[in-house]
C-alpha positions, -999 to 999 in steps of 0.1 A, spaced: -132 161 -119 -138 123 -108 -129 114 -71 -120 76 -72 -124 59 -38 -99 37 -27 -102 -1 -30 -82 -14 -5 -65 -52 -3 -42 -70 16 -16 -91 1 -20 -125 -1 4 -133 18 -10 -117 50 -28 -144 62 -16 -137 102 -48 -130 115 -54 -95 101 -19 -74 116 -8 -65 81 -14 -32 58 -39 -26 33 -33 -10 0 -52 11 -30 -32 7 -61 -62 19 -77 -53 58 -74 -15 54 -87 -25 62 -122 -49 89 -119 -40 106 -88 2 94 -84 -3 82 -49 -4 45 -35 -26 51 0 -16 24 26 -36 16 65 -37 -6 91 -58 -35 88 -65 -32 121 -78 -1 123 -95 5 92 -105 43 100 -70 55 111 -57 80 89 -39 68 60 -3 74 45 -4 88 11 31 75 -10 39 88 -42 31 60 -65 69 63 -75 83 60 -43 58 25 -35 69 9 -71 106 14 -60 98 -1 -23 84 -29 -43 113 -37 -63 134 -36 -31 114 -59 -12 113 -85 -43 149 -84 -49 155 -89 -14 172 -58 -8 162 -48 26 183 -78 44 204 -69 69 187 -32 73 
């Protein structure tokens, strides 16, 4: 069994000094989950989203559907 290491990156769009998220989009394929962090605080614990569940957050945010929430 490989264990693939995260590759994290920050979109770029986040150029506010560093108070954004990082991503791994790297593990979505092989292990199903999208790890996210704090920029800030690069050895806080990380939140593990189904790879699923980040594609469909995606689509929200791009179609604008989180106006007004």
């Amino acid at each position: 069994m490989t264990t693939e290491s995260p590759q994290w990156f920050t979109s770029s769009y986040s150029n506010n000094g560093g108070a954004c998220v990082e991503v791994a989009t790297n593990l979505a394929a092989p292990q199903g989950i999208v790890p996210v962090r704090d920029s800030k605080v690069r050895v806080s614990p990380e939140l593990r989203v189904p790879a699923a569940a980040f594609a469909s957050f995606l689509t929200g945010v791009k179609g604008d559907g989180f106006r007004g929430v």
